[in-house]
BAFI-724005 format. One record per residue (C-alpha): residue in one letter; chain; x, y, z. Coordinates in nm, 3 decimals. Example, Ala and Ser with C-alpha at 12.3 -4.5 7.8 and 13.67 -1.06 7.14 Angstrom:
2
{guse:A	kolmar:A	u:1.230	v:-0.450	w:0.780}
{guse:S	kolmar:A	u:1.367	v:-0.106	w:0.714}
***
This chain:
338
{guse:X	kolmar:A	u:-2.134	v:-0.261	w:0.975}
{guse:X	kolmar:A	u:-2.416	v:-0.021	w:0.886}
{guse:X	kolmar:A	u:-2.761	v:-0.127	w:0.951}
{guse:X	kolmar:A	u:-2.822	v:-0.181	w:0.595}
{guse:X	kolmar:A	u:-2.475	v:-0.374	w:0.553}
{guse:X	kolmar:A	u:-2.297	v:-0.273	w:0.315}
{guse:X	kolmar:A	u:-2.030	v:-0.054	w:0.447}
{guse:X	kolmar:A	u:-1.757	v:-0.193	w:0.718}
{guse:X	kolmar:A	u:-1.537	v:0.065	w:0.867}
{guse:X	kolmar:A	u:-1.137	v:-0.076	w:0.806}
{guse:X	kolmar:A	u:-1.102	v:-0.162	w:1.179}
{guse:X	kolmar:A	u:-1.397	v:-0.421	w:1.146}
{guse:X	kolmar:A	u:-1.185	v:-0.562	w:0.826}
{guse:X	kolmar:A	u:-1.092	v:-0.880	w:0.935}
{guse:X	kolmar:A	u:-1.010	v:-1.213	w:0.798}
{guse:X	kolmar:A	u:-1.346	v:-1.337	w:0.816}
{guse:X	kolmar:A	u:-1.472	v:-1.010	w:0.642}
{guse:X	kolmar:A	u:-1.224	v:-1.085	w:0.360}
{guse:X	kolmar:A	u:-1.460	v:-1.231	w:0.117}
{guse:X	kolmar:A	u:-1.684	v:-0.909	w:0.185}
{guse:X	kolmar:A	u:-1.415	v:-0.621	w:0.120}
{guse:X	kolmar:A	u:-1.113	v:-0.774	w:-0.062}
{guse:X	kolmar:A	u:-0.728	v:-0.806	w:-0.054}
{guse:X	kolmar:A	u:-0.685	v:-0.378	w:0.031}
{guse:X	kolmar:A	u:-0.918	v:-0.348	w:0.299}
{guse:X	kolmar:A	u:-0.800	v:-0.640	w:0.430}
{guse:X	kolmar:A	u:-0.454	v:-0.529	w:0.469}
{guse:X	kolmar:A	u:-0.559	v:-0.208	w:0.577}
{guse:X	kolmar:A	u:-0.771	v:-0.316	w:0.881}
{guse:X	kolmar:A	u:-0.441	v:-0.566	w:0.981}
{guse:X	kolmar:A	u:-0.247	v:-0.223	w:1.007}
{guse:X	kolmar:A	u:-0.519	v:-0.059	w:1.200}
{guse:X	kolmar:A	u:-0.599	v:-0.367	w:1.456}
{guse:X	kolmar:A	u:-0.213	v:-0.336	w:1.518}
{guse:X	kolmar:A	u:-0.238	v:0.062	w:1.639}
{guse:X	kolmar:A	u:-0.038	v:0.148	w:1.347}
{guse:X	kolmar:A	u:-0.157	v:0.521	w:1.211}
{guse:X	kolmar:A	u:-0.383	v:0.463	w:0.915}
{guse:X	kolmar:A	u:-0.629	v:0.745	w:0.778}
{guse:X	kolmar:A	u:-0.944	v:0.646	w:0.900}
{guse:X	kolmar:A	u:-1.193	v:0.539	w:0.660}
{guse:X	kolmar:A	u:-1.426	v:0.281	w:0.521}
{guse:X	kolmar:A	u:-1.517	v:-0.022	w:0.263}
{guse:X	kolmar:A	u:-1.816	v:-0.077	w:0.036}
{guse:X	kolmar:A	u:-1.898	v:-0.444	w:0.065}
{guse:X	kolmar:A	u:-1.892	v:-0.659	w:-0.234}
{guse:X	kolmar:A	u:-2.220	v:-0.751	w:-0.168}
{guse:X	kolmar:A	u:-2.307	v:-0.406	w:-0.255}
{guse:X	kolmar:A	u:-2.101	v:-0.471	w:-0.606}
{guse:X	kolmar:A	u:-2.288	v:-0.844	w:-0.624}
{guse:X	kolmar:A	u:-2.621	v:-0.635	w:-0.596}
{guse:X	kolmar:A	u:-2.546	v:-0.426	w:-0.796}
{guse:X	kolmar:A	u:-2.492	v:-0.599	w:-1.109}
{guse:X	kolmar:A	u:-2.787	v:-0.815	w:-1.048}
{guse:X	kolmar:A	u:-2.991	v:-0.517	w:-1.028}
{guse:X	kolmar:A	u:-2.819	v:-0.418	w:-1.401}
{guse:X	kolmar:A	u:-2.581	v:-0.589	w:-1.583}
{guse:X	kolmar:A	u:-2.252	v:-0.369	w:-1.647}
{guse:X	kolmar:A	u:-2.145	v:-0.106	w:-1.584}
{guse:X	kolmar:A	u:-2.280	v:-0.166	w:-1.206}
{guse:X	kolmar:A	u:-2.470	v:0.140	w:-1.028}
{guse:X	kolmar:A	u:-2.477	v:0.257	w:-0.733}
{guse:X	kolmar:A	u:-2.858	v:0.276	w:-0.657}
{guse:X	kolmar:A	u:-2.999	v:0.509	w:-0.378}
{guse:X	kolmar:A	u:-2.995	v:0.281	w:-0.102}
{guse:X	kolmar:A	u:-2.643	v:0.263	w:-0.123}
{guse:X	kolmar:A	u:-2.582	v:0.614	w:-0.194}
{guse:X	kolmar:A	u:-2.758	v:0.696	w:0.134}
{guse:X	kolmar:A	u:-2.489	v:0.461	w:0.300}
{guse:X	kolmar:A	u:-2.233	v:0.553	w:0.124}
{guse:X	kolmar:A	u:-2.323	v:0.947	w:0.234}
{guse:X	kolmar:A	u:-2.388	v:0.864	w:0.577}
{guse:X	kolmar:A	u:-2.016	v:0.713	w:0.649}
{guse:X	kolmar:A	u:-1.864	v:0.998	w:0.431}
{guse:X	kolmar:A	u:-1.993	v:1.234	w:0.660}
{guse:X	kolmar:A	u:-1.874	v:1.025	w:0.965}
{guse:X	kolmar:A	u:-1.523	v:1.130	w:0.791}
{guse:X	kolmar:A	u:-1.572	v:1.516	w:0.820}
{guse:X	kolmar:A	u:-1.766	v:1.497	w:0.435}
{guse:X	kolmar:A	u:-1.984	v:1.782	w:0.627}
{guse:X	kolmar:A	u:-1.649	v:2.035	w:0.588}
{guse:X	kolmar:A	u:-1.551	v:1.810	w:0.219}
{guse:X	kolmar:A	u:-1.319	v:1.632	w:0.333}
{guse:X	kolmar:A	u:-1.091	v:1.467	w:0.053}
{guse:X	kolmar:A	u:-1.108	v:1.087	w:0.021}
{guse:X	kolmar:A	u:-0.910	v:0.868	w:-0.175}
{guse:X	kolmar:A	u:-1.116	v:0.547	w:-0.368}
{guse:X	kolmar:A	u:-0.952	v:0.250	w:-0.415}
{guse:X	kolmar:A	u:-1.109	v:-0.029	w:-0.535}
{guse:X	kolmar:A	u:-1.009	v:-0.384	w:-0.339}
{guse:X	kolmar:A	u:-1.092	v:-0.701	w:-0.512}
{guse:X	kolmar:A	u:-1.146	v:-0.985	w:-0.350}
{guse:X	kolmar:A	u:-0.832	v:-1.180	w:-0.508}
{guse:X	kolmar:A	u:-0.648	v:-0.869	w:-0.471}
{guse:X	kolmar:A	u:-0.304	v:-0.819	w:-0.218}
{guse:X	kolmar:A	u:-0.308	v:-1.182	w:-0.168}
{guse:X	kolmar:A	u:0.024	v:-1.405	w:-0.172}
{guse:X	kolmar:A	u:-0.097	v:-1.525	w:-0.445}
{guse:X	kolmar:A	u:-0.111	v:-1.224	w:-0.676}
{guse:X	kolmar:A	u:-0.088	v:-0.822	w:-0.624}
{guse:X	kolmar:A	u:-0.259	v:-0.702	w:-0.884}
{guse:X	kolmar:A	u:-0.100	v:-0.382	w:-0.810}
{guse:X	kolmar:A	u:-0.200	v:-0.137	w:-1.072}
{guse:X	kolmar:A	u:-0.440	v:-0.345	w:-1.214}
{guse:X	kolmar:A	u:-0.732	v:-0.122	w:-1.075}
{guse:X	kolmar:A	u:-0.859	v:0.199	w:-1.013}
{guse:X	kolmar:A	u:-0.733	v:0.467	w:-0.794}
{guse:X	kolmar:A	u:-0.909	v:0.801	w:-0.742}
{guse:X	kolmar:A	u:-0.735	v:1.095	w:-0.544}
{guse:X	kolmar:A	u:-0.876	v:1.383	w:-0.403}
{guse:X	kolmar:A	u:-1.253	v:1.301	w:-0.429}
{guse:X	kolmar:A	u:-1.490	v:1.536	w:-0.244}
{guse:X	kolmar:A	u:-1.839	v:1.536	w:-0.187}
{guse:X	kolmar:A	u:-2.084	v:1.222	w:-0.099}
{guse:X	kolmar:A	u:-2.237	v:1.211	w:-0.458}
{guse:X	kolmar:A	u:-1.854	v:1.241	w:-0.610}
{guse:X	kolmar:A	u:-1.754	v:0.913	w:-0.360}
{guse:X	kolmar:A	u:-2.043	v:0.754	w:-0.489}
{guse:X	kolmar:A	u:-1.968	v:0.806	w:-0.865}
{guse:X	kolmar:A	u:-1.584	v:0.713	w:-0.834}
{guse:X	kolmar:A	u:-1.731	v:0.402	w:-0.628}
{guse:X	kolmar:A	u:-1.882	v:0.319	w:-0.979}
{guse:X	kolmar:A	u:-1.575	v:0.375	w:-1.140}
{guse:X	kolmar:A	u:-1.372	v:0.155	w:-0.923}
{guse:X	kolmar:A	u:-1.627	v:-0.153	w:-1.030}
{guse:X	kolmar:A	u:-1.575	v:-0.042	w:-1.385}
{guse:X	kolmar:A	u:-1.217	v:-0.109	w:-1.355}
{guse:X	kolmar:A	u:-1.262	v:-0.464	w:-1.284}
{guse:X	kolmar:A	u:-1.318	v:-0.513	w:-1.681}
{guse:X	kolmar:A	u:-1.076	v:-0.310	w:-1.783}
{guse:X	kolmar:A	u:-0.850	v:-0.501	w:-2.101}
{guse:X	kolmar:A	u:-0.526	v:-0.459	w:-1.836}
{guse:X	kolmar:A	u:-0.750	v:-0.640	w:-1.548}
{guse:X	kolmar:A	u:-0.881	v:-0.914	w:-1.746}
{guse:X	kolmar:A	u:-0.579	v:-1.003	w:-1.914}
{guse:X	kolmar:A	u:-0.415	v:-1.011	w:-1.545}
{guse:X	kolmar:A	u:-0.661	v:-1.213	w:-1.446}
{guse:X	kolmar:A	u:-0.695	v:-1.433	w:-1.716}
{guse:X	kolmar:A	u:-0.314	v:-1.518	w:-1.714}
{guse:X	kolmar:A	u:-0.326	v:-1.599	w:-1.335}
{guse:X	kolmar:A	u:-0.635	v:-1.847	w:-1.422}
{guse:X	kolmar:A	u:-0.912	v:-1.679	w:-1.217}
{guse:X	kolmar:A	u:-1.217	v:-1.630	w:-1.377}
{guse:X	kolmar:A	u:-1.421	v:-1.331	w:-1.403}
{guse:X	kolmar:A	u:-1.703	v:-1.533	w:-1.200}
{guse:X	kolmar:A	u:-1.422	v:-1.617	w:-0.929}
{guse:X	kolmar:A	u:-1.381	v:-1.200	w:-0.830}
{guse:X	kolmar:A	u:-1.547	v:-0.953	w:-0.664}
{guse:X	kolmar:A	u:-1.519	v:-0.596	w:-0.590}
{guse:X	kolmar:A	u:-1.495	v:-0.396	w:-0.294}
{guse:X	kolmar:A	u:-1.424	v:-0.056	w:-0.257}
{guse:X	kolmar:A	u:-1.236	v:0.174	w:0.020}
{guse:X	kolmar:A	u:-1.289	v:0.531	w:0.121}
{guse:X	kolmar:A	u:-1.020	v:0.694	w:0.306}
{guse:X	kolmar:A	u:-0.908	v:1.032	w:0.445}
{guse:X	kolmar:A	u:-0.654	v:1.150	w:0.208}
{guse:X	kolmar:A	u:-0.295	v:1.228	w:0.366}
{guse:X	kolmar:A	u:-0.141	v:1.542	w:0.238}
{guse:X	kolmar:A	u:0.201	v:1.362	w:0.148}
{guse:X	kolmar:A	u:0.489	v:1.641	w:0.180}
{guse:X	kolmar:A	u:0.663	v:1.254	w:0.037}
{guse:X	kolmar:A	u:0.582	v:0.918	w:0.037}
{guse:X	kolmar:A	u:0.683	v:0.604	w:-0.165}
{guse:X	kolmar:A	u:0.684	v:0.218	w:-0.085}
{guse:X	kolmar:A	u:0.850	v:0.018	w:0.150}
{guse:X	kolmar:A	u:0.975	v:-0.359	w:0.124}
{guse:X	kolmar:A	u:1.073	v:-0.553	w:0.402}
{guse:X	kolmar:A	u:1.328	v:-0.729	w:0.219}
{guse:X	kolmar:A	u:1.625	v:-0.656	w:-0.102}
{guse:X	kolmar:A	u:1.389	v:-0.638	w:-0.411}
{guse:X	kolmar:A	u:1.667	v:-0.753	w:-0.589}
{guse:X	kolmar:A	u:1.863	v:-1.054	w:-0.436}
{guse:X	kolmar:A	u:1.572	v:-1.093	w:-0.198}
{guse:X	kolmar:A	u:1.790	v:-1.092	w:0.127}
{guse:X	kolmar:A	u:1.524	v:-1.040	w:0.424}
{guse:X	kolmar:A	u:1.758	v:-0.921	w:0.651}
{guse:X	kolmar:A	u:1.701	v:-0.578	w:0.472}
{guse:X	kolmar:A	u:1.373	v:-0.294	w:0.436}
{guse:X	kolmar:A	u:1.402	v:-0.141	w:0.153}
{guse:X	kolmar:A	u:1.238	v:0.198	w:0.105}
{guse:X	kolmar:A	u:1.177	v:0.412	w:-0.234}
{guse:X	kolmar:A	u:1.019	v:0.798	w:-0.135}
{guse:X	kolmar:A	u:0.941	v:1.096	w:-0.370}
{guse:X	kolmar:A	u:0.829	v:1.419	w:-0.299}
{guse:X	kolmar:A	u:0.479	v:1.446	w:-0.290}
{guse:X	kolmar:A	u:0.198	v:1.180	w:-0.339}
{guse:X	kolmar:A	u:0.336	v:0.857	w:-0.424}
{guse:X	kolmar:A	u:0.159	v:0.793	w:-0.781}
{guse:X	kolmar:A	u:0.546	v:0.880	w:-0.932}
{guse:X	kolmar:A	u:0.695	v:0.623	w:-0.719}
{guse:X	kolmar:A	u:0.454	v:0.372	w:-0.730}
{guse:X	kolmar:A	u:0.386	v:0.406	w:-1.101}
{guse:X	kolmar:A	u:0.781	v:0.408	w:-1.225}
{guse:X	kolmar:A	u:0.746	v:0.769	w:-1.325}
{guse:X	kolmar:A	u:1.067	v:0.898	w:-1.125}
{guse:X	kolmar:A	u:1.388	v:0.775	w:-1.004}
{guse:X	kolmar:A	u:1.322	v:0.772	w:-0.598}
{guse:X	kolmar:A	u:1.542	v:0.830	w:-0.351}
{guse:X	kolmar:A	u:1.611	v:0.468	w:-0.206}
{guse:X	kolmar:A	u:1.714	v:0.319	w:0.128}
{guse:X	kolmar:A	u:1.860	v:0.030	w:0.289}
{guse:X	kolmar:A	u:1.819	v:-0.059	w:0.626}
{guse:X	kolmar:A	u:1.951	v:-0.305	w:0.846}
{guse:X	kolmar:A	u:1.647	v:-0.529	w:0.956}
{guse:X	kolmar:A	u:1.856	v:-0.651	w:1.274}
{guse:X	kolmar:A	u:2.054	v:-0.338	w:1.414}
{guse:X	kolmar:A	u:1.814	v:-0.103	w:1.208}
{guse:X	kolmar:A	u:2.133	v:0.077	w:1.073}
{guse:X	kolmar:A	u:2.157	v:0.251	w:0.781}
{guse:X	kolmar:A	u:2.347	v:0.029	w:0.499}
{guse:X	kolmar:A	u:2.304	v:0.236	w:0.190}
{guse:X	kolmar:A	u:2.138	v:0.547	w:0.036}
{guse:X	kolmar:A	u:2.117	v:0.681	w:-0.300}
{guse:X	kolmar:A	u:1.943	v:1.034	w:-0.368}
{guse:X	kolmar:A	u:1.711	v:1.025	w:-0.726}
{guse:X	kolmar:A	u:1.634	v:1.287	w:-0.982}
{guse:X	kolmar:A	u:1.288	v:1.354	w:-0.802}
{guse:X	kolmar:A	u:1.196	v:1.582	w:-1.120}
{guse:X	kolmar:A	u:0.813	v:1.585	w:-1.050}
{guse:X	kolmar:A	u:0.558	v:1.537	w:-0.795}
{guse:X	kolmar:A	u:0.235	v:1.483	w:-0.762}
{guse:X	kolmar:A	u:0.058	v:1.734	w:-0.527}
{guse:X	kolmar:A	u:-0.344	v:1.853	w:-0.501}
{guse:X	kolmar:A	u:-0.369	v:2.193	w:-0.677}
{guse:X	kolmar:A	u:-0.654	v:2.403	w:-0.508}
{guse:X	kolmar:A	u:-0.703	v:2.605	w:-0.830}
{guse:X	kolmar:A	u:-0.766	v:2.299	w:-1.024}
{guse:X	kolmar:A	u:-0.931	v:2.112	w:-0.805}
{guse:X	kolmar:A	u:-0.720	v:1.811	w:-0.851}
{guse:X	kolmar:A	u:-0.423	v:1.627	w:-0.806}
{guse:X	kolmar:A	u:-0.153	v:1.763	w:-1.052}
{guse:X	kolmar:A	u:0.207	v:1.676	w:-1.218}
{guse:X	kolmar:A	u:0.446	v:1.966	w:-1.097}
{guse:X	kolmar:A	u:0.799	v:2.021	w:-1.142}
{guse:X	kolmar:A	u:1.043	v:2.025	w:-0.842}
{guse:X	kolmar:A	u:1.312	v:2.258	w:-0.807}
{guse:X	kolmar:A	u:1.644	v:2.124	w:-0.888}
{guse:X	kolmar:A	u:1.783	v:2.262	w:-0.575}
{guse:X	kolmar:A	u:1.535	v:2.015	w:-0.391}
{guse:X	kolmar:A	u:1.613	v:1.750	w:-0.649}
{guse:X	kolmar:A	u:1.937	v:1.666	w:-0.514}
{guse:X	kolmar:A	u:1.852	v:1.630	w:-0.180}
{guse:X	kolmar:A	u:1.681	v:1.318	w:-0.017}
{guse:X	kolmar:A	u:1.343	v:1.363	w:0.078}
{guse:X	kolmar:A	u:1.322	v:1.184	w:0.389}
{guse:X	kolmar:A	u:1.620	v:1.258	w:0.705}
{guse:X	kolmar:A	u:1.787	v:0.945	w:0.846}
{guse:X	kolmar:A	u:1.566	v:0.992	w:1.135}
{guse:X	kolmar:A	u:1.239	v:0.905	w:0.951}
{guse:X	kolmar:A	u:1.407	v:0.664	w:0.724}
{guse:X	kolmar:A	u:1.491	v:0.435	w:1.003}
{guse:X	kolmar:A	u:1.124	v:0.506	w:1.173}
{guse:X	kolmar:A	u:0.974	v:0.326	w:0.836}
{guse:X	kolmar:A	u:1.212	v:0.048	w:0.874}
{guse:X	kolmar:A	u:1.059	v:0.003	w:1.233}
{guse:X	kolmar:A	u:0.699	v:0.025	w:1.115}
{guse:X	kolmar:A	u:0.788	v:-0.252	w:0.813}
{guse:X	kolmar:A	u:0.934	v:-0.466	w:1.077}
{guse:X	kolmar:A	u:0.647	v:-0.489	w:1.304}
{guse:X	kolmar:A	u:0.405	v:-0.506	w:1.021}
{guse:X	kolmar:A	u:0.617	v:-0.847	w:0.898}
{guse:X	kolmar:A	u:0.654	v:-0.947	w:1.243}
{guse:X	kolmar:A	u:0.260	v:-0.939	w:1.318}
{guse:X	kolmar:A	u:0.159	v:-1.079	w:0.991}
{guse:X	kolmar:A	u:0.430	v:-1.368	w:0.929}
{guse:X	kolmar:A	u:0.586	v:-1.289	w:0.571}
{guse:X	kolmar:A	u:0.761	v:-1.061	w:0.393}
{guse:X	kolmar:A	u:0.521	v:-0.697	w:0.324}
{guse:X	kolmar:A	u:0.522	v:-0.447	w:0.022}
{guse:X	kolmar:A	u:0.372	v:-0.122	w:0.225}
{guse:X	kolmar:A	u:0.312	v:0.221	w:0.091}
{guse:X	kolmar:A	u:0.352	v:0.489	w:0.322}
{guse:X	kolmar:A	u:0.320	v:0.896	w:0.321}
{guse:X	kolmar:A	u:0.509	v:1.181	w:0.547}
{guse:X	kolmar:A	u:0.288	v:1.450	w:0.618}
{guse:X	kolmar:A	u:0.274	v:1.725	w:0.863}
{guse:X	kolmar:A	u:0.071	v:1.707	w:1.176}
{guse:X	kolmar:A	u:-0.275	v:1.681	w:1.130}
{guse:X	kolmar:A	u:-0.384	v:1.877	w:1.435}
{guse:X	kolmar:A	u:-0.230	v:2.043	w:1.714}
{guse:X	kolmar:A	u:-0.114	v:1.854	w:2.004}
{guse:X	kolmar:A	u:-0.083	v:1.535	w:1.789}
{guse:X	kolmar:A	u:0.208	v:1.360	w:1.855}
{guse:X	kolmar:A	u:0.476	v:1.439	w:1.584}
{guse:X	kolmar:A	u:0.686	v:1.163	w:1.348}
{guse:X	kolmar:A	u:1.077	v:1.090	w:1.423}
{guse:X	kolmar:A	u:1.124	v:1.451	w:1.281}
{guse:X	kolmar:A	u:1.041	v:1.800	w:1.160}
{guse:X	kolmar:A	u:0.717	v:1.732	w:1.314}
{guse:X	kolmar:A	u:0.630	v:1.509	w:1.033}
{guse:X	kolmar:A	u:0.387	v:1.187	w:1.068}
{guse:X	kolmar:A	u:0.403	v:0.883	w:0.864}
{guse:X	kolmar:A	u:0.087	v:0.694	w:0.734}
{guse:X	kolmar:A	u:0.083	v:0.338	w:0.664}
{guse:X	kolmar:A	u:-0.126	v:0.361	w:0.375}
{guse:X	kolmar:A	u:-0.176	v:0.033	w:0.227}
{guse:X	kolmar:A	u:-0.052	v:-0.329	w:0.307}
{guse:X	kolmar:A	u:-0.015	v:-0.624	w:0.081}
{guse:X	kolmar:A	u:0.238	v:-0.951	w:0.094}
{guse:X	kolmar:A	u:0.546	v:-0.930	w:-0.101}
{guse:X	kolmar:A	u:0.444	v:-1.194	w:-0.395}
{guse:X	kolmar:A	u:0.839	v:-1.246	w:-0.581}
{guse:X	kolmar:A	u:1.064	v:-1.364	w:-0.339}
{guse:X	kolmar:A	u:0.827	v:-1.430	w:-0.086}
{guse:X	kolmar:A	u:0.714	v:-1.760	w:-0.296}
{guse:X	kolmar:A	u:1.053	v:-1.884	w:-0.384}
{guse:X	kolmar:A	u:1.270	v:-2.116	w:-0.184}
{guse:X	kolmar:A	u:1.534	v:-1.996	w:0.105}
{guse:X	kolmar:A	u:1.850	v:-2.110	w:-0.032}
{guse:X	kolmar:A	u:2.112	v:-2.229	w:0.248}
{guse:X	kolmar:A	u:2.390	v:-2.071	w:0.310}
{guse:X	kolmar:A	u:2.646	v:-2.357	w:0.315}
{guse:X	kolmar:A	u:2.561	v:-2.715	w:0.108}
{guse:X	kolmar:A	u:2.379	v:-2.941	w:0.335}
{guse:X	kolmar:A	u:2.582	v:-3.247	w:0.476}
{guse:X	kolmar:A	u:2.853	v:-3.016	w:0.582}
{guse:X	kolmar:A	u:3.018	v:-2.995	w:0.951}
{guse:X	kolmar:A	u:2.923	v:-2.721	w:1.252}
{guse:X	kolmar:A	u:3.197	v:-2.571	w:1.196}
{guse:X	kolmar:A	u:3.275	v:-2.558	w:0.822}
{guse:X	kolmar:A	u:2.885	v:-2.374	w:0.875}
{guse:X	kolmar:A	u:3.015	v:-2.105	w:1.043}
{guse:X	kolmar:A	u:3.366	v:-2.035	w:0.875}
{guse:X	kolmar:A	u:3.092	v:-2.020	w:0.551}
{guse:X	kolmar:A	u:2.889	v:-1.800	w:0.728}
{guse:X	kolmar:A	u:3.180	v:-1.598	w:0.830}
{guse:X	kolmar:A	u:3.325	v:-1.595	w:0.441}
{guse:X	kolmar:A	u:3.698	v:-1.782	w:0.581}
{guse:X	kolmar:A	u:3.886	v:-1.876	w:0.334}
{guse:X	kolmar:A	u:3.893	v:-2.278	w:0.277}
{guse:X	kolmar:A	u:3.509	v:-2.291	w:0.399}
{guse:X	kolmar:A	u:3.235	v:-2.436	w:0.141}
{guse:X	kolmar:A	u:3.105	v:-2.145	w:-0.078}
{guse:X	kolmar:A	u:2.747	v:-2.126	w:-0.084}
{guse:X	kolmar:A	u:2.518	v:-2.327	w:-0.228}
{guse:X	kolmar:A	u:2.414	v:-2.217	w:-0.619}
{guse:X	kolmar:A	u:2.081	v:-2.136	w:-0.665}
{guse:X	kolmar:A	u:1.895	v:-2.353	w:-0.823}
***
């Protein structure tokens, strides 16, 4: 922590930090504390968003001591040569098991410049009050008293594709699976329903592939250096109809999912980015020379918190077990759900 203590880098985010930098940079500094490749960056405590509004009332400010801070570990990320940063604000009962609240706030891409960071820090703490996040909030029962915001800074990744990844069937909730959605570009489109992704399924035990289905893909979002900002552009159909990820990094995200449920004990909902190497001599992804970036980590919250069903009805024999796991005919069927 800085002197002045209000900014943790993510690989000090740890559970006991959790009530100081909320649900995203919690689940970031898991990732990094397992060696998993993360863009480096930092969080702006809650304290700093507690202060804040005592200093103020809404909307909060970022006053100068914090700015300085704030400045200070943007540099530390290359902010001397601009570096872009993406700002993502991290409540505290954010990316819990309890409740995403994916979506519910703000996300800034592409920000450059320490006064810029400091401004879309603002903007992050705005989005708390958003109608969208107190409606959320107010249907899950937490009050607006019982939340607090953090904020992370981090290197941006320039995505060639990226998407999400779930480390079990979205749909019947089987966690034998991963399932992984990708799009070309940034993953806004993916992760906010705008395209039809390309989507994977991978065997969880012999990390096979089981299924694949290529999207429409018909826009991505990518930085535009005469703009100065991320923009919506149009993909060639040519690329359209081919998948955006080979079967070589598909089945290098199922491995990272994997470990990531492995080390943290339930069922994840990751998002993730292919990029090209950042610098020479770094060590290159499963292939093309690509890389992929764990870029956030929260627990899956749908099928995570709903009973296992068994396989066979309980009470049955050994052996009737097996012939139902085996699908013989004559064995017990299994059990319907409830």
């Amino acid at each position: 922590m800085t002197a002045a203590g209000h900014v943790l880098w993510l690989e000090e985010c740890g559970p006991e930090a959790a009530p100081l930098v909320g649900g995203k940079a919690l689940g970031l500094g898991h990732l990094v504390r397992q060696g998993h490749r993360v863009p480096p960056g930092f969080a702006v405590t809650t304290a700093a968003y507690s202060e804040a509004l005592a200093g103020g009332g809404r909307p909060a400010r970022v006053g100068d001591r914090l700015a300085a801070e704030i400045a200070a570990a943007y540099r530390r990320l290359g902010g001397d040569a601009g570096v872009p940063v993406a700002v993502r604000s991290s409540a505290t009962a954010e990316d819990t098991a309890e409740a995403s609240f994916a979506g519910q706030q703000d996300t800034y891409l592409w920000v450059r410049g320490a006064e810029a960071v400091a401004g879309h820090v603002e903007r992050c703490w705005a989005s708390l009050f958003t109608d969208r996040a107190v409606a959320y909030r107010a249907r899950l029962g937490i009050g607006d008293d019982e939340v607090a915001m953090g904020v992370v800074v981090q290197a941006m990744v320039p995505a060639e594709a990226a998407g999400v990844l779930l480390t079990l069937d979205p749909l019947t909730g089987d966690r034998s699976q991963v399932t992984i959605e990708a799009a070309y570009g940034l993953g806004t489109a993916v992760v906010e329903g705008e395209v039809t992704p390309d989507r994977f399924a991978v065997d969880k035990v012999t990390m096979e592939l089981r299924s694949r289905s290529v999207g429409e893909k018909a826009f991505a979002y990518r930085f535009d250096p005469a703009a100065g900002r991320v923009g919506r552009v149009e993909v060639p159909k040519a690329q359209r109809a081919r998948p955006c990820l080979d079967d070589a990094e598909v089945v290098e995200l199922a491995g990272l999912g994997k470990r990531v449920e492995q080390a943290l004990g339930a069922p994840q909902d990751l998002e993730w980015a292919a990029a090209p190497p950042a610098a020479p001599g770094t060590r290159p992804g499963a292939a093309g020379g690509r890389e992929l970036w764990l870029l956030q980590a929260r627990p899956e919250t749908v099928w995570s918190r709903r009973p296992r069903q068994a396989v066979v009805p309980p009470g049955t024999s050994t052996m009737d077990r097996m012939l139902g796991y085996l699908g013989r005919p004559g064995a017990p069927g299994p059990a319907e759900p409830d």
